[in-house]
Legacy VTK file of the C-alpha trace (Angstrom):
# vtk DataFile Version 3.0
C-alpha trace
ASCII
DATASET POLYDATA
POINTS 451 float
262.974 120.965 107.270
260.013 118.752 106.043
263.002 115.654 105.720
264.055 116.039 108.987
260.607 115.817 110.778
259.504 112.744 108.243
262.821 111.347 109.292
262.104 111.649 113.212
258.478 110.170 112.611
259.751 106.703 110.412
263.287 105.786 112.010
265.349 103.100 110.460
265.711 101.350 113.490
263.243 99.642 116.092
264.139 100.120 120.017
263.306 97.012 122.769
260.432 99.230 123.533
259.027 99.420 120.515
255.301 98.965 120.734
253.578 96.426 118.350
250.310 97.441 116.939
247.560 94.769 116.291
244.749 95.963 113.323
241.869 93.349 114.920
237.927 93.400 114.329
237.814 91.118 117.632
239.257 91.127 121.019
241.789 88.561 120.722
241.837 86.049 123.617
244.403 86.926 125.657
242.666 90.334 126.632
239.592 89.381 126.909
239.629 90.094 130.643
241.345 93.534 129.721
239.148 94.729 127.130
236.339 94.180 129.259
237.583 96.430 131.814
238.249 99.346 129.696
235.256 98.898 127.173
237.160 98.047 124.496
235.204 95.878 121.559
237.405 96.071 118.848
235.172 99.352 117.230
237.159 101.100 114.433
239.315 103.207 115.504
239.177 102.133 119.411
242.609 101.889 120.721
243.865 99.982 124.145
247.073 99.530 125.033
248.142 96.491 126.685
250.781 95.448 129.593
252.931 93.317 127.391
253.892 96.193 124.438
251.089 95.863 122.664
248.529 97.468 121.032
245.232 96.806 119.828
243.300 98.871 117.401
239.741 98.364 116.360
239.423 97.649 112.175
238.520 100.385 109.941
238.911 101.088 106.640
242.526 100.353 105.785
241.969 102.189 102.400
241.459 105.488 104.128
244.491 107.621 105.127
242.438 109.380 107.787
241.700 105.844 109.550
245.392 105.646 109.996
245.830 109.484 110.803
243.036 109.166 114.130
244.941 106.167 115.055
248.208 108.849 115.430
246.488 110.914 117.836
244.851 108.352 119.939
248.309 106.315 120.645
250.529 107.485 123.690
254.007 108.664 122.574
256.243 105.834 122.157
257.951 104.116 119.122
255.587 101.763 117.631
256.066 98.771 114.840
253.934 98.606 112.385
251.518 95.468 111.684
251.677 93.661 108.509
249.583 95.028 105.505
248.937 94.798 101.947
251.346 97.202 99.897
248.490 99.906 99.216
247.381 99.736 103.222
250.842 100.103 104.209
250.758 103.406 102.314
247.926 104.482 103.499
249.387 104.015 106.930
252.461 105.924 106.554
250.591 108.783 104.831
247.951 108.971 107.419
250.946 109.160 110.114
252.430 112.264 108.776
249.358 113.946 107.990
248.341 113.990 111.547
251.728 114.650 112.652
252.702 117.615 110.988
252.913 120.649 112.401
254.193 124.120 111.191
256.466 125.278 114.150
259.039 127.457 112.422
258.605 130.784 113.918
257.964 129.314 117.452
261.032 129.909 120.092
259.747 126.293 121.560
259.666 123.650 119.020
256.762 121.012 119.056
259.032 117.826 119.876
257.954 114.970 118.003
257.454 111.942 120.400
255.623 109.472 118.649
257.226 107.299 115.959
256.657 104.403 113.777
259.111 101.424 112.469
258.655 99.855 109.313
260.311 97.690 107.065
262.297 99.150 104.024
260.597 98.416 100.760
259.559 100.210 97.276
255.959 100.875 99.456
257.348 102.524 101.899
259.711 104.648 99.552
256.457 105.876 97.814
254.715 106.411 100.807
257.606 108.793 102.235
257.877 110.752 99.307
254.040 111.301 99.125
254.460 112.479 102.857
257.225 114.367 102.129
255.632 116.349 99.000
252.548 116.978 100.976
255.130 118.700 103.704
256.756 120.670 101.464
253.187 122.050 99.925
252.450 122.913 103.406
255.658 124.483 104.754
255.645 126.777 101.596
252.078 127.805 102.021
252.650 128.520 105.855
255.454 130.533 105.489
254.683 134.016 106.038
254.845 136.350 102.666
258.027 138.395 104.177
259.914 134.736 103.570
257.919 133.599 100.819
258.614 136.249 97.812
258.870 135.325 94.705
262.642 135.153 94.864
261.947 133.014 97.865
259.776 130.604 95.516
262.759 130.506 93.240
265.079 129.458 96.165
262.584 126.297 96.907
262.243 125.713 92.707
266.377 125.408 92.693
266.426 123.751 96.188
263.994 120.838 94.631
265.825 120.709 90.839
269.609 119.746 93.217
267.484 117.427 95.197
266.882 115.598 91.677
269.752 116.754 89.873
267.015 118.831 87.370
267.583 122.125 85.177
266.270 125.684 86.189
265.895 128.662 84.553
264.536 131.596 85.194
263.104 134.710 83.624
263.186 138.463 84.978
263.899 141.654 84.570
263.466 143.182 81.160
263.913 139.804 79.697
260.446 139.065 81.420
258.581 142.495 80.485
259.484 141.394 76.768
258.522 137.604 77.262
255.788 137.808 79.381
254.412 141.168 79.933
251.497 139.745 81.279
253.340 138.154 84.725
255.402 141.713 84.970
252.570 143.679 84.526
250.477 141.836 87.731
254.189 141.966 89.528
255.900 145.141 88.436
254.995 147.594 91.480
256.590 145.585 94.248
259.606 145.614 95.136
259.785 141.750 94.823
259.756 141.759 91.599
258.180 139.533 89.153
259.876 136.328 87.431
259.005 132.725 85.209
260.730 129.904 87.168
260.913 126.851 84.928
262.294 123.139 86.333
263.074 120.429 83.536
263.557 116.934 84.254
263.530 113.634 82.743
263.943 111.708 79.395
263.018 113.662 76.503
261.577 110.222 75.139
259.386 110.503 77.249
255.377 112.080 77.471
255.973 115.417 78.839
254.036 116.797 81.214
253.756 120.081 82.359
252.848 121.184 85.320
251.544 125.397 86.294
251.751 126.549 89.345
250.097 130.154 90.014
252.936 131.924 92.379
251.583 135.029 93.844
253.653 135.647 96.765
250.943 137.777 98.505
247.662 139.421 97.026
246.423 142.727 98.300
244.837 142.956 95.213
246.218 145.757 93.429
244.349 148.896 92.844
241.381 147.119 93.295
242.110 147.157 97.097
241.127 143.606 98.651
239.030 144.712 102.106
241.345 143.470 105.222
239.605 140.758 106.164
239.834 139.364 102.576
243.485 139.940 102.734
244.575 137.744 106.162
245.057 135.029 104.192
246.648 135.676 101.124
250.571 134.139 102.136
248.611 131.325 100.322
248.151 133.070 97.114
251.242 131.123 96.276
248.916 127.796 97.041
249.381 126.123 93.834
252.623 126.466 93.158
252.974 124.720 96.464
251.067 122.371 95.276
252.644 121.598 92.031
255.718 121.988 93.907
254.971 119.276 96.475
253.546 117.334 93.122
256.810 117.328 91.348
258.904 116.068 94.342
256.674 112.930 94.314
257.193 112.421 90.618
260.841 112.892 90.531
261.510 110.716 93.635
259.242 107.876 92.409
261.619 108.161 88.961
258.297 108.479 87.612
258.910 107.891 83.027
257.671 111.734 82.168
259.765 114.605 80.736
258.106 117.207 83.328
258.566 120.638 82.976
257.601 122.740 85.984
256.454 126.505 85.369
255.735 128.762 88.675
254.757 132.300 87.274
255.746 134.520 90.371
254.518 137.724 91.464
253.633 140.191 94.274
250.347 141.861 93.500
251.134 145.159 95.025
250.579 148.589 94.924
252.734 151.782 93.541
252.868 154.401 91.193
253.364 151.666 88.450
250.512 149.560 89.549
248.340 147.825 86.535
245.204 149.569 86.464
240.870 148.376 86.017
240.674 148.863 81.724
244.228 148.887 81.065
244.874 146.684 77.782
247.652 144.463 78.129
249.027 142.662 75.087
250.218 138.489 76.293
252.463 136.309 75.243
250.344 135.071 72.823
249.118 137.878 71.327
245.983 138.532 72.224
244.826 141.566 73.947
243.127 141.463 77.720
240.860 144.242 78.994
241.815 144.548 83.178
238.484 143.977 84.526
239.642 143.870 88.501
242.954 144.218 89.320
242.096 141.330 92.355
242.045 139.322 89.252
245.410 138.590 88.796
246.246 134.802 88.972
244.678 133.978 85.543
246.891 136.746 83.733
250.362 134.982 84.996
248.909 131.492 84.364
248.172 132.785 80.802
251.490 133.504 79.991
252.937 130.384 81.587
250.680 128.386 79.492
251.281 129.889 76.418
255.023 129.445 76.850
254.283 125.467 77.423
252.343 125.543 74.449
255.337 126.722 72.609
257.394 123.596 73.968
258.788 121.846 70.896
257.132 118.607 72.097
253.231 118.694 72.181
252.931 117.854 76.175
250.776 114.774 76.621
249.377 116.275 79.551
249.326 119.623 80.748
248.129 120.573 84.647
247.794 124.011 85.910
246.963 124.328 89.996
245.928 127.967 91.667
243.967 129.884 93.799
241.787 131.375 91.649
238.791 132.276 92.423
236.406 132.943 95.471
233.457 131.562 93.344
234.959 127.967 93.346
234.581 127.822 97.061
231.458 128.711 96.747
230.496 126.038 94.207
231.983 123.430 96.496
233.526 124.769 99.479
237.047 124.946 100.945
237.572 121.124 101.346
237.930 119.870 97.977
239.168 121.457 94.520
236.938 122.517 91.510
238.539 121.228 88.291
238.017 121.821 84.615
238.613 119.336 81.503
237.671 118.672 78.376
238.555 114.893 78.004
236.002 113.193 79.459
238.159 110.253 80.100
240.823 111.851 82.042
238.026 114.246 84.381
236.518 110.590 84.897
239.957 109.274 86.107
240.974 111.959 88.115
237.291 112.010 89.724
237.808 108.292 90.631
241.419 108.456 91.342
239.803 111.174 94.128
237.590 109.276 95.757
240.144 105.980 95.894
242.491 108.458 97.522
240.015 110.232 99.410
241.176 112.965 98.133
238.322 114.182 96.556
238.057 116.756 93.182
234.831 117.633 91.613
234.426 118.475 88.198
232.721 121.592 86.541
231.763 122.755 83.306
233.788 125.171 80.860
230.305 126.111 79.875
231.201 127.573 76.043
228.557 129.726 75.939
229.583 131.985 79.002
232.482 132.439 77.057
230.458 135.743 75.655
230.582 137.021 79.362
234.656 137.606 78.280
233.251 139.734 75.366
235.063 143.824 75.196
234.419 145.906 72.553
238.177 147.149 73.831
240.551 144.366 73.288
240.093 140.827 71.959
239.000 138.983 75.544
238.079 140.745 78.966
239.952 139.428 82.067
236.918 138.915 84.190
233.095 139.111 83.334
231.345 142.482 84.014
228.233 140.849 86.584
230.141 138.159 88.479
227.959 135.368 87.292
229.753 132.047 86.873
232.836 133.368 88.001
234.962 129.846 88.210
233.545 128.774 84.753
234.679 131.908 82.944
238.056 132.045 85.002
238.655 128.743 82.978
237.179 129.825 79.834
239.567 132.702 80.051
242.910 130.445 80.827
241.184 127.920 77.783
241.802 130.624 75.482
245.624 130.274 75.732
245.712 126.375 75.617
245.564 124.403 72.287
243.158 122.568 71.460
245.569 119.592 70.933
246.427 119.746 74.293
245.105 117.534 76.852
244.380 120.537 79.518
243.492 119.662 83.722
242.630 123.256 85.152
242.509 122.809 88.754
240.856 126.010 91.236
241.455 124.985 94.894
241.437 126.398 98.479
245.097 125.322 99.907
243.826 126.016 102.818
242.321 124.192 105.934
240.395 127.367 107.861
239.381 124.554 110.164
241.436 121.367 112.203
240.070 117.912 111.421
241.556 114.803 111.847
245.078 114.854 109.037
244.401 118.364 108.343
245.563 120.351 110.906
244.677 124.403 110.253
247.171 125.978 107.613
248.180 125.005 104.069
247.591 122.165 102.511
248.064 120.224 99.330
244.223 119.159 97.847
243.825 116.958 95.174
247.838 116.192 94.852
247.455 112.486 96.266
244.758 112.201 93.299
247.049 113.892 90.607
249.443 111.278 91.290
247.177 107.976 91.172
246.320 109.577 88.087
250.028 110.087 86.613
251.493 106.733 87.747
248.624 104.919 86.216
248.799 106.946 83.070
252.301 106.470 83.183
252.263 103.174 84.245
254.855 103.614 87.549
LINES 1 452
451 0 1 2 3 4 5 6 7 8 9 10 11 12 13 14 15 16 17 18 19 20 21 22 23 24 25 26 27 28 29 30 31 32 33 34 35 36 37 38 39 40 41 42 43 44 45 46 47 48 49 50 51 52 53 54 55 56 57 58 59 60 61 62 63 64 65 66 67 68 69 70 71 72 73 74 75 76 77 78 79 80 81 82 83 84 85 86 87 88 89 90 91 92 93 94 95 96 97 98 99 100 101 102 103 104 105 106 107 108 109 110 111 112 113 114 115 116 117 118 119 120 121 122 123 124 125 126 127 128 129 130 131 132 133 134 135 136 137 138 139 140 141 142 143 144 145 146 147 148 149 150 151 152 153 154 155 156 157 158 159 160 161 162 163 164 165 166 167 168 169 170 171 172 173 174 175 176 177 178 179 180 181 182 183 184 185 186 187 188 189 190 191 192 193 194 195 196 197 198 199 200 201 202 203 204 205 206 207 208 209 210 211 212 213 214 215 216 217 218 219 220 221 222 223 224 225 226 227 228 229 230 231 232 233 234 235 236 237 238 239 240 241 242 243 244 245 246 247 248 249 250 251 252 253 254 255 256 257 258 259 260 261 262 263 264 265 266 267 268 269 270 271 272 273 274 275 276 277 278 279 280 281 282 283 284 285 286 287 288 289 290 291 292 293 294 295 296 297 298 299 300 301 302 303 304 305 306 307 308 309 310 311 312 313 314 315 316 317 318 319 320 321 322 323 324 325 326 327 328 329 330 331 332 333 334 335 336 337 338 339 340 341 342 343 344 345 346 347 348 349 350 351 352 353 354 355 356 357 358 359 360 361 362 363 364 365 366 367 368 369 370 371 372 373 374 375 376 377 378 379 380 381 382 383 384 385 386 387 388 389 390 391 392 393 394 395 396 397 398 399 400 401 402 403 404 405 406 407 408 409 410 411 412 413 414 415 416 417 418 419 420 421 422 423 424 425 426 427 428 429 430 431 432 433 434 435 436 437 438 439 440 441 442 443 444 445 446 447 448 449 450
């Protein structure tokens, strides 16, 4: 679906009508007479068309993607060609295009028809651009989708859709094999009738760094026994948010070719209730042995990242890098709201570059502490580490003291707690899922690995 519509928005072929548009921080000559007449002084952002297929558009900021996205919904529809830019504005332009033009119409009997187009010429820039766009469409679509299409098998579908895309491996876990495996992603998963799974894409050179990327998958959180109030529960189709991100994430890596062996793990559940439900003070042995005292059944997301982790610690290739994208926890928005992500690291080097890579994206993260000594807030006399602290206090730091516990300390660890969500429309962001932080991942990744 998402290729189609990024298809209709960049066609591979200009029209005689095609529209030229003119990035200008003056009124050029030839309108002066025109400009006047309809206030136009070349402002950023300003738009006028003119009588000759042209049109002019006051200079902004040709770094920013959402520059290029108001431009989309101030122009008429109409094909339009686009002016000549660097390589990195030129991206920004394409991206900016599809952000404001997307729009989630897939349980509407009249379709949104998509009128408004841009021609540009073929090159490397543009390929990256498209596949950026077309990640960032596929994070959104998923997220969207209502949790009656969007099960876990559902996930799976998209995971094996994705790996023929890029001719990758799957494989996935279930069943028994899955209670045995990873008892903690069947216990959070076991009373629906969805029922739980591990769904693992591998691509790329084994030479390679590996990277792994964890994607929390929970189809749809009511929050167990631990009953989330209704109003808390409207929006939990996007409990699966960061596998959609990851998801969107990977498509941009394996398009761009980019030198990683990546190894994609979506743990997938439906946190639901039945007479088999998981229960507050269960004990639940992991994957990796150590024991977890059920605090709140609501928190579920950090068990099945727990036992994905574990299981990419047990690759037989230390991962250079290891990413894990969910959302986790209510306290994160607090800390900085619903418009950027919260992340956790240890390296100071790579927070610092993903920070920057953020704000040169505008895509912006912000880091936060894994705080060691809330760690005691995890303390049970029960088992060996609680699932949630008792008071509430500190809730996103201890969420990723608790996932910290089942990553080496070898391992070069980006814990990311985000929204995936846009609760209101602003200019690219229309309301609905969305991918935050992803265009940041990847200036990270293709600078690391040097794409």
């Amino acid at each position: 679906m998402q290729q189609t519509k990024i298809n209709k928005l960049f066609p591979v072929k200009k029209n005689k009508n095609s529209i030229a548009i003119i990035i200008t921080d003056k009124v050029l000559n030839t309108y002066q007479d025109w400009a006047k007449i309809n206030n136009f002084n070349a402002e950023s952002g300003q738009v006028l068309m003119t009588i000759d297929n042209k049109v002019m558009v006051g200079k902004g900021d040709l770094n920013d993607v959402f520059y290029f996205a108001d431009i989309y919904n101030k122009l008429p529809d109409g094909q339009y060609i686009a002016p000549n830019l660097k390589s990195s504005e030129k991206q920004n332009l394409i991206i900016g295009w599809a952000l404001s033009a997307y729009n989630f119409d897939n349980y509407k009997s009249e379709k949104t028809n998509i009128n408004k187009s841009l021609y540009i010429e073929n090159d490397s820039n543009k390929k990256t651009a498209l596949s950026i766009a077309q990640g960032i469409y596929l994070c959104r679509d998923m997220i969207n989708t209502p949790a009656n299409d969007m099960t876990p098998q559902d996930i799976e579908n998209q995971v094996i859709k994705l790996a023929n895309q890029f001719k990758a491996k799957t494989k996935i876990t279930k069943g028994s094999q899955l209670e045995k495996s990873h008892p903690l992603i069947h216990a959070v998963g076991r009373a629906s009738v969805n029922k739980p799974r591990l769904i693992e894409l591998n691509w790329g050179n084994d030479e390679y760094p590996h990277l792994h990327l964890v994607g929390k998958g929970i189809s749809f959180d009511s929050g167990g026994l631990d009953l989330k109030p209704s109003g808390a529960m409207l929006l939990m189709k996007k409990d699966m948010g960061g596998a959609g991100n990851i998801l969107g994430l990977a498509h941009i890596i394996m398009a761009n070719k980019l030198p990683v062996k990546l190894k994609v793990l979506i743990p997938s559940a439906e946190n639901m209730i039945s007479e088999n439900s998981f229960r507050p003070m269960d004990i639940l042995k992991s994957r990796k042995g150590i024991t977890v005292e059920i605090g709140n059944t609501d928190a579920e997301g950090r068990l099945v990242l727990a036992d994905a982790l574990t299981y990419a610690e047990q690759n037989k290739i230390q991962a250079d890098l290891t990413i894990d994208m969910a959302t986790l926890t209510g306290a994160a928005r607090v800390a900085v709201g619903t418009d950027m992500p919260a992340f956790f690291c240890d390296d100071d080097k790579i927070a610092n570059e993903y920070y920057k890579a953020g704000i040169k994206t505008n895509d912006p993260v912000w880091r936060m502490p894994l705080h060691k000594p809330y760690r005691k807030l995890l303390n049970t006399p029960n088992a060996d580490i609680a699932s949630c602290s008792q008071n509430g206090l500190a809730g996103a730091i201890t969420a990723g003291l608790f996932l910290q516990e089942f990553v080496s300390k070898k391992t070069n660890w980006i814990h990311i707690d985000l929204m995936a969500y846009n609760n209101s429309k602003s200019i690219g962001k229309p309301i609905g899922g969305e991918a935050m932080g992803v265009r940041a991942l990847w200036e990270l990744l293709k600078n690391r690995y040097h794409k």
